[in-house]
ZAKERO-504675 format. One record per residue: x, y, z of N, C-alpha, C in turn. Coordinates in steps of 0.2 Angstrom, whole numbers, padded with zeros to 4 digits, always signed. Layout:
# residues N
XYZXYZXYZ;...
//
This chain:
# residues 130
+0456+0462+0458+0462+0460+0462+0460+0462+0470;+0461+0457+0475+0460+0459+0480+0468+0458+0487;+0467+0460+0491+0472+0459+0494+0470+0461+0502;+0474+0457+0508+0474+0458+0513+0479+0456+0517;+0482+0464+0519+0489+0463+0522+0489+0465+0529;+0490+0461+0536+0489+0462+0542+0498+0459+0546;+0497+0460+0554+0501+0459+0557+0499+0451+0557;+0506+0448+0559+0507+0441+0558+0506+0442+0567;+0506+0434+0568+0504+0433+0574+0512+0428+0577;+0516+0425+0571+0520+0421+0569+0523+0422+0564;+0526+0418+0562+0530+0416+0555+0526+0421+0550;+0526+0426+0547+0523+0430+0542+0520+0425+0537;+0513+0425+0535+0512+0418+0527+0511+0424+0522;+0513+0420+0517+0511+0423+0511+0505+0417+0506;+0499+0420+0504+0496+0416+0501+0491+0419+0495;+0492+0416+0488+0492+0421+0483+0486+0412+0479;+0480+0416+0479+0474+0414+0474+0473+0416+0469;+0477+0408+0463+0473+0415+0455+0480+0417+0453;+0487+0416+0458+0491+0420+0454+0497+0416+0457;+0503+0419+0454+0507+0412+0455+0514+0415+0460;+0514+0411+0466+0517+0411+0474+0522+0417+0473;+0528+0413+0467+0536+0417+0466+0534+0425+0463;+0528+0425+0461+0528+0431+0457+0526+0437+0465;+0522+0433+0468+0521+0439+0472+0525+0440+0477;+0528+0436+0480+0535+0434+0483+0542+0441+0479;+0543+0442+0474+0544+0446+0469+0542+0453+0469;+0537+0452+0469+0532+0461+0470+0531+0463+0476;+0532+0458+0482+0534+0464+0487+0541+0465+0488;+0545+0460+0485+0551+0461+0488+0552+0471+0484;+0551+0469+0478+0550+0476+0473+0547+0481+0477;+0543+0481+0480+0538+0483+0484+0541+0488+0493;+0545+0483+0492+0549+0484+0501+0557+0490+0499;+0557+0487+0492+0566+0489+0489+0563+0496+0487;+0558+0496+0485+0558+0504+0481+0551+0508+0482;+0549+0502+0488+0543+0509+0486+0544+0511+0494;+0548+0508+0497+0546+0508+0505+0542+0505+0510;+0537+0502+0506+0532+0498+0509+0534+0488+0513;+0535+0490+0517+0536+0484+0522+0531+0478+0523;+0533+0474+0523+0528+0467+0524+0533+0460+0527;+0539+0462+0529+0542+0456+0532+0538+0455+0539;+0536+0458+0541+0531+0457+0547+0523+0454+0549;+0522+0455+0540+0514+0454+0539+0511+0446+0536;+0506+0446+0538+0502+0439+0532+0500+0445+0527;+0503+0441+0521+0500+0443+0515+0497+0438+0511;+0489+0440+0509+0486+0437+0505+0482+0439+0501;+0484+0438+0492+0481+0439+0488+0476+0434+0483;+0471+0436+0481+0465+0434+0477+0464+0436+0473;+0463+0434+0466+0462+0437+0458+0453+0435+0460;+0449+0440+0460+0442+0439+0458+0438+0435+0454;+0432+0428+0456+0432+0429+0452+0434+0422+0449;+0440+0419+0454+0442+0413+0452+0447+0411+0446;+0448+0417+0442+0453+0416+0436+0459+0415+0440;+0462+0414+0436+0470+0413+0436+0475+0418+0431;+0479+0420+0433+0483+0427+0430+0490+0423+0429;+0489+0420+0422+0497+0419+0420+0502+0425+0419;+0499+0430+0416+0504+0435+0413+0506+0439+0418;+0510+0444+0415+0512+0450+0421+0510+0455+0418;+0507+0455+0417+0500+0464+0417+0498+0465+0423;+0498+0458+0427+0492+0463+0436+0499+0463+0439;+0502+0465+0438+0507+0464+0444+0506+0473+0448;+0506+0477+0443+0506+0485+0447+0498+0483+0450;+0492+0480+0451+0485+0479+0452+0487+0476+0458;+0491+0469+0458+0493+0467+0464+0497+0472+0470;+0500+0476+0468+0505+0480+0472+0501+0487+0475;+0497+0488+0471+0491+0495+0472+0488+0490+0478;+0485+0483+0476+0479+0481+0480+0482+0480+0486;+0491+0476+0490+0493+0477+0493+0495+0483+0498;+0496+0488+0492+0495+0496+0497+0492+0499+0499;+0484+0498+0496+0479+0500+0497+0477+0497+0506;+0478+0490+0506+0479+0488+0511+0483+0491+0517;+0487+0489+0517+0492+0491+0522+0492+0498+0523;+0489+0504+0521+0489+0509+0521+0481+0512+0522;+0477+0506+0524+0469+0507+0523+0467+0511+0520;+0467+0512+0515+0466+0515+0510+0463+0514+0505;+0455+0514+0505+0453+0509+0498+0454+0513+0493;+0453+0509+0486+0455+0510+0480+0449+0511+0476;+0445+0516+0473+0439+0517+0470+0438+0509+0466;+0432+0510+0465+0429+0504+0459+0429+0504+0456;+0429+0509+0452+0430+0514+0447+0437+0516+0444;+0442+0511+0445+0448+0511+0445+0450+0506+0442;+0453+0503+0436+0456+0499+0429+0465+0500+0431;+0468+0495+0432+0475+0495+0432+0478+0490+0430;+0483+0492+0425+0489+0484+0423+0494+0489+0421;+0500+0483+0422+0507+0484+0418+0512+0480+0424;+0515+0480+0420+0521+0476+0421+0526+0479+0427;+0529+0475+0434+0532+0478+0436+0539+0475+0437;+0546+0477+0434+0553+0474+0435+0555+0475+0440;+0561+0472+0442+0565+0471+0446+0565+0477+0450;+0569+0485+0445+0572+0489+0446+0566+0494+0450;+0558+0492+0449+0552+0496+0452+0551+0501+0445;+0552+0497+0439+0550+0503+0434+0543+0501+0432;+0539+0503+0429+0531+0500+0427+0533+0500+0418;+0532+0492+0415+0534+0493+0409+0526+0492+0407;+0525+0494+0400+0518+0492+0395+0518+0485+0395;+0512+0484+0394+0510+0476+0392+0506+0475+0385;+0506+0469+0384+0503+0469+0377+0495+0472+0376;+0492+0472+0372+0486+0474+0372+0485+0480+0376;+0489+0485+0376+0486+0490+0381+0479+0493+0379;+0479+0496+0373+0473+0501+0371+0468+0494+0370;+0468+0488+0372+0463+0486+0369+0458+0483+0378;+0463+0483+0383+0463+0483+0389+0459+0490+0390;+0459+0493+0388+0458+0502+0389+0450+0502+0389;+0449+0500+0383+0442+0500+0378+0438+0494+0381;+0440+0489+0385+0436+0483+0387+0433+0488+0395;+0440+0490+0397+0439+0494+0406+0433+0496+0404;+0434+0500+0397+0429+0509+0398+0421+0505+0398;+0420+0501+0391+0415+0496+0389+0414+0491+0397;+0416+0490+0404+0415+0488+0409+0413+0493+0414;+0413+0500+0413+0409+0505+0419+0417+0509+0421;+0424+0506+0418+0428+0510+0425+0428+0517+0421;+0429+0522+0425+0431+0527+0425+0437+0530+0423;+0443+0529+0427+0449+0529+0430+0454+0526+0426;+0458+0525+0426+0465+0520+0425+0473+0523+0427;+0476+0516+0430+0484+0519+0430+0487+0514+0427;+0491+0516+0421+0494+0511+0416+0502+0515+0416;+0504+0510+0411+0512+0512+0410+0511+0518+0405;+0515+0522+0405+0515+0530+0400+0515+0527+0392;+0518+0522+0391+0518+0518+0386+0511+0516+0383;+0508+0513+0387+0500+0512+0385+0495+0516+0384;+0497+0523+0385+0493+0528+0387+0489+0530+0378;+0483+0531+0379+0480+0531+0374+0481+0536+0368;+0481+0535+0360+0483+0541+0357+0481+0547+0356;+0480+0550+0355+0478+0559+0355+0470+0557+0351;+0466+0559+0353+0462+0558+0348+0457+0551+0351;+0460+0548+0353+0454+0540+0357+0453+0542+0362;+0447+0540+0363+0443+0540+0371+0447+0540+0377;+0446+0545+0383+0450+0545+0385+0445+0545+0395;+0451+0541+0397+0449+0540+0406+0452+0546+0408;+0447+0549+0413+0448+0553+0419+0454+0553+0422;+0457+0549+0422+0464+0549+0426+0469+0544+0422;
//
């Protein structure tokens, strides 16, 4: 997931690659209400790597990281794996397939993960750094 959020020059654009307009339209509103992080003044544009397309809502915290990573320049390690669901109220719900999301990450080189407490691997399974 990548993202780049800058001073508008005009009209603020938003434009989302790979993911669909309303959702991310959605996540920053989420984004602006609770987390504090501001974008009615910025272009925002996100791209799913890669060329896929992301029907589900597991990247949506992915999307919000990559968004704040941005506006905060602040890169986000490589070596960092994140999904889960993010509602209305700014809470981070589980997604389906977590531990199996986990073991694909680990079996891909990441390191790291920030997931929902819910998906958090059992006592006893291989475990990420973070």
């Amino acid at each position: 997931m990548q993202a780049l959020v800058d001073d508008s020059q005009g009209q603020p654009r938003r434009m989302a690659l790979g993911l669909d307009f309303q959702r991310l339209s959605m996540l920053l509103a989420v984004m602006h209400r609770h987390g504090g992080i501001h974008t009615s003044g910025q272009d925002v544009y996100v791209n799913v790597v890669g060329g896929v397309k992301v029907i589900e809502t597991g990247s949506d915290l992915a999307v919000l990281l990559a968004c704040a990573s941005s506006i905060k320049e602040k890169p986000l390690p490589s070596s960092l794996a994140v999904f889960g669901e993010v509602g209305l109220s700014g809470e981070i719900r589980p997604v389906p397939n977590g531990q199996e999301r986990l073991k694909e990450a680990m079996k891909h080189g990441f390191k790291h993960a920030i997931i929902p407490k819910a998906n958090a691997p059992a006592k006893g399974a291989p475990q990420f750094k973070g």
